[in-house]
N, C-alpha and C positions, 0 to 999 in steps of 0.2 A: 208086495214085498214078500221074500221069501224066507219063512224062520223055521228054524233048526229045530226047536224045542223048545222044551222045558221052562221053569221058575212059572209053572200054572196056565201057559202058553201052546198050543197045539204045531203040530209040525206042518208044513206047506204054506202055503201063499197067504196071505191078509193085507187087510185093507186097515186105515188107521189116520186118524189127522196129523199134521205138521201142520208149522209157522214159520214164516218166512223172517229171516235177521233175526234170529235169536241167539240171546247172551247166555254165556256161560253162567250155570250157576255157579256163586261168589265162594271160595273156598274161604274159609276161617283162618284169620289169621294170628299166630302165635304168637301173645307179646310177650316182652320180658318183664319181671319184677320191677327192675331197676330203672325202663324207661319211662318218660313224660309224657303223655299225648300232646302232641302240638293245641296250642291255643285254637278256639273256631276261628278267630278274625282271619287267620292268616289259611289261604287255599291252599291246595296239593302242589302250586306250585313254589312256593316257600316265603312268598310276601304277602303285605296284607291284602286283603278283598277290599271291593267296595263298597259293601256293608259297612266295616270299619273303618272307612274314611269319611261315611257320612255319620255315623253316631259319633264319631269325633270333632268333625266340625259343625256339629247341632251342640258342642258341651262349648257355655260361656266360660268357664276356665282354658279354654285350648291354648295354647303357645304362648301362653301368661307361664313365668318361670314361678315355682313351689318352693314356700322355705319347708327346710327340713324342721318338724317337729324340735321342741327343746326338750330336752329329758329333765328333772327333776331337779337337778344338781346345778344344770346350765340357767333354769329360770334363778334360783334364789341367789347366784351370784349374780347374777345383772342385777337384781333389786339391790344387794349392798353397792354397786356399785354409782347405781341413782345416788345413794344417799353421801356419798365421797361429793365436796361441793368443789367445782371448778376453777381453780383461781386466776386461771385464763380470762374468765367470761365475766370478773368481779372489777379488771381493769379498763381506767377509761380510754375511750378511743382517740390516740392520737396521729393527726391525720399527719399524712407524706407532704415535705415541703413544694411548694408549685403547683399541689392539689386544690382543686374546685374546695373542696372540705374546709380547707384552713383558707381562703381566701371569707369564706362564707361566717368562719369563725374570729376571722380577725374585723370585718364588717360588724360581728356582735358586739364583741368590745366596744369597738369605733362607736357603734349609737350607743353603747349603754355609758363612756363616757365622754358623753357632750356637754360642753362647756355651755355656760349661759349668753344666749345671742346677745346680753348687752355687753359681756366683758368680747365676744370674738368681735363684735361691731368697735367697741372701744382698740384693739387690737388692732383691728385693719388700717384706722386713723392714725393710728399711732406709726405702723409700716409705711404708711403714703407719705406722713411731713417728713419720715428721716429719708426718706428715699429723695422727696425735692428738696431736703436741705445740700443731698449730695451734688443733685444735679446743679445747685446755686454757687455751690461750692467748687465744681469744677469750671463751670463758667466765668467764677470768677477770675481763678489761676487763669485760664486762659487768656479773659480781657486783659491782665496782668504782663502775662507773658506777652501778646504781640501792643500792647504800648509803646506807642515812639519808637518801631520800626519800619522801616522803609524799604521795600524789598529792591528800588532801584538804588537807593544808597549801598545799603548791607550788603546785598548781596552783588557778585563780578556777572557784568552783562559780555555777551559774547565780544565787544569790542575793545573789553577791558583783560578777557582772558586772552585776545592774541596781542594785545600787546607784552604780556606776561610769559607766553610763549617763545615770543619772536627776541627776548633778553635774555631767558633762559638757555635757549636755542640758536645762536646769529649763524648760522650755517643752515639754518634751516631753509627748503626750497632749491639749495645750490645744486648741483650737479656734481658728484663727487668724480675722483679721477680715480680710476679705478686699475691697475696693477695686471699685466699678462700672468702671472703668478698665483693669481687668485681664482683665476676660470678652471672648472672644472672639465672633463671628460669623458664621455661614453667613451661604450667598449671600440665603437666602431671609431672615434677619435674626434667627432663632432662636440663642439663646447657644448657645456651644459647652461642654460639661462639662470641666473641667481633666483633664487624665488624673491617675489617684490611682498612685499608688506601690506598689510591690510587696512593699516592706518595710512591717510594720504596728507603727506605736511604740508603745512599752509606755504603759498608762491612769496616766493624771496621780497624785502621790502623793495619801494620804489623811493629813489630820493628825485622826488617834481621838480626840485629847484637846479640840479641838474639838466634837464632835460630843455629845451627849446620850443616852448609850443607856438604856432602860427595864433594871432589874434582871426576872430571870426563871428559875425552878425550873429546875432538871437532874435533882436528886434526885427521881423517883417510885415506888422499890422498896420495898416494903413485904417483909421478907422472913415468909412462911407457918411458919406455928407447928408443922408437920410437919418443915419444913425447919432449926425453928431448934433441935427436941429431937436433931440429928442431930448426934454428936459427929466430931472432926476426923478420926477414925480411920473412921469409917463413909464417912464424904465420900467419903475418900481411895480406900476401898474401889470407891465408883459411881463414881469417875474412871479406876478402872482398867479398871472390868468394859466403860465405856463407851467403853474409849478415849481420853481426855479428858485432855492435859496441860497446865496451864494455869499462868502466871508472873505476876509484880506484887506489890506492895504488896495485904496481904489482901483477895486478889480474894475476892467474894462465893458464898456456897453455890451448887452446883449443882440442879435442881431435876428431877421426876419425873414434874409433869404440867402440862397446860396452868392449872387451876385455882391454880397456884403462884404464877403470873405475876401474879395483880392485876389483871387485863384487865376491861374491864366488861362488861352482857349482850351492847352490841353488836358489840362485837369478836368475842366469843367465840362466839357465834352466827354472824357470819361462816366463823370457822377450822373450826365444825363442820361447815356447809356444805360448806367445802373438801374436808371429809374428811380432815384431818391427826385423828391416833389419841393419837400421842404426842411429844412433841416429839423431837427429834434429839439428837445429843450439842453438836451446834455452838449450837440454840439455848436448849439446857437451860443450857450456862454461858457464850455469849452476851449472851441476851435479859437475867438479871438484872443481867451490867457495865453494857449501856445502858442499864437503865430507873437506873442507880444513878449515870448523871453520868459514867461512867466513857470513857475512851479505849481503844477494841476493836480489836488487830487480830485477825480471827480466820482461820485456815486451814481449807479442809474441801476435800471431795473431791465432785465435779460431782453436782450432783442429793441435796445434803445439807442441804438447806432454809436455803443463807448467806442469799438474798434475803426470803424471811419476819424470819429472823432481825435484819434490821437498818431492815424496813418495819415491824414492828407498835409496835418503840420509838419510829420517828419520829414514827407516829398520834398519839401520844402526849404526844410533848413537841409537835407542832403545836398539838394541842385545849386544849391549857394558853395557848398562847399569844392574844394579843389579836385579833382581827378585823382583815382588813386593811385600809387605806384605798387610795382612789384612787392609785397613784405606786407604790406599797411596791412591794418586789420578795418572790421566794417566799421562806419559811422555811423548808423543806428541801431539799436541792440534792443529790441523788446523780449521781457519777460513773462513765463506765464507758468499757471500753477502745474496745469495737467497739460500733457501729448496730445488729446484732440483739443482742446483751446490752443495749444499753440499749432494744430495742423490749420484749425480755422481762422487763425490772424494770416497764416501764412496763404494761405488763397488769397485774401482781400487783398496783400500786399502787393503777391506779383500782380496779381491784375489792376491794380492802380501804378504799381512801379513801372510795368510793361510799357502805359506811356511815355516814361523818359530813357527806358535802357536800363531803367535800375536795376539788378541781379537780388534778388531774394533767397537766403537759407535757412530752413528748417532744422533746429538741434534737437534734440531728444532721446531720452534712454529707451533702450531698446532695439534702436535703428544701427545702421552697419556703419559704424566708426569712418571708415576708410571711404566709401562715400562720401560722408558729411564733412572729414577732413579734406578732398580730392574737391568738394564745392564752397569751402570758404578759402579754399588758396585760389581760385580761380577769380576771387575778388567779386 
């Protein structure tokens, strides 16, 4: 390196060490009076270091909030204030209605006053006679009240209220005659139909003594010469073995086969058809009250052949009777409570009537009017 001179230095060429990256030396720097030093925690770059974050989170007080000291002034008013007594906290606790509190408070009373178990026991005895005097006493008024009444007396049975009807009423059932003047209109000029009524009036009276009837057989039993060597005590016997308790005015022998009955080949060829074997108990003593004019009621138990029992007599008293004319209405008329019991008489019937030509019709609500009117005009 080549130096000029001077400051104790010789002039031309020399040799000398260096250092490689070396720093400037640090010039001084001038503060002022007035400024702070930044705090150490905080680095050169203006927040804190991580020195300062671990000596703060090594201190058990960290991020627990500090009260501020009390000054002098502030401690000895809070002690007058201690000594001031609360009159809030001197009152007793009254609890909110519906609250746990007061049901807990009204339980305390309750046991604290409990009556002595012999007057509540004497008490309950007491509640029970007046309570059965009451009930004796109502029962009495009552036996009272329905004494010496008769409800078929007292009170209007349905044959008692149409006749009361039909005096009230003497046009009732008739057919009124009804006035061109009275029919209404649409716009299109087609009558209107009156509305009909919801009540339906009882059918006009019938005076019988007018009328003509044809005299006609009831009686067609002939009772079987098996049947008639059977003494009363034998009877009595096949009434028991069968079952069979029967009331009236000397109701007729019971019988033991079909061949008993009087039936002709074509009935009787029908029933064997059927497959019936032997009659039942119902129409073993039955079949001979009806074929004998008599008034039947009979009791049996389901699938006990009643329905035979009270079709093969009416064949009977029908084929006896005249041929019908145009108008007539039917000559046997059976009743039944429900639609399929009357669908099921109505099978038995045609097919026992089909032997003679007899015509069978089925009535019932529900079914198409105009059918069932189109099959009992057909006779």
């Amino acid at each position: 390196m080549f130096h000029k001179g001077g400051d104790g230095k010789p002039r031309g060429f020399g040799f000398g060490g260096f250092a490689l990256g070396g720093k400037k030396p640090e010039q001084p720097v001038a503060h002022s009076l007035s400024a702070m030093p930044p705090p150490t925690m905080i680095n050169k770059h203006g927040y804190t270091g991580l020195q300062a974050i671990t000596q703060n989170a090594l201190d058990a007080t960290y991020g627990i909030p500090r009260k501020r000291p009390k000054t002098e002034e502030e401690y000895f008013e809070q002690e007058d204030e201690d000594e001031v007594p609360n009159n809030t906290n001197t009152l007793a606790y009254i609890p909110a209605p519906g609250s746990p509190g007061l049901d807990l408070q009204n339980q305390e009373k309750d046991s604290d006053s409990e009556e002595d178990p012999l007057d509540a026991f004497m008490a309950g005895l007491q509640g029970q006679v007046e309570r059965e005097n009451e009930h004796l006493e109502k029962m009495q008024k009552k036996k009272e009240e329905m004494k010496g009444i008769r409800d078929d007396i007292e009170n209007e049975d349905d044959e008692e209220s149409y006749y009361r009807y039909m005096e009230e009423n003497p046009t009732a059932g008739q057919e009124k005659e009804e006035s061109e003047g009275e029919l209404e209109y649409d716009e299109d000029g087609n009558p209107i139909a009156p509305a009909k009524s919801k009540y339906i009036d009882p059918l006009p009276q019938i005076d019988h003594s007018e009328i003509e009837y044809h005299d006609f057989e009831k009686n067609f039993y002939e009772e079987h010469e098996e049947i008639s060597k059977l003494s009363p005590e034998e009877v009595e016997q096949l009434r028991n073995k069968m079952g069979i308790k029967v009331s009236g005015a000397l109701p007729p022998k019971l019988v033991t086969s079909f061949a008993h009955f009087g039936f002709d080949e074509k009935l009787m060829k029908a029933i064997r058809k059927s497959e019936y074997i032997q009659p039942t108990p119902i129409q073993a003593q039955g079949i001979p009250a009806a074929l004998s004019g008599r008034d039947v009621i009979g009791i049996a138990k389901t699938g006990s052949g009643k329905t035979a029992a009270f079709i093969w007599p009416l064949l009977v008293h029908i084929m006896d009777q005249k041929d019908l004319e145009p108008g007539d209405g039917p000559i046997g008329l059976i009743l039944a409570p429900t639609r399929e019991l009357a669908q099921q008489i109505y099978t038995e019937a045609k097919k026992f009537g089909k032997v003679y030509g007899i015509n069978a019709v089925c009535c019932f609500g529900g079914g198409s009017k105009w059918e069932q009117t189109k099959a009992l005009q057909e006779g």
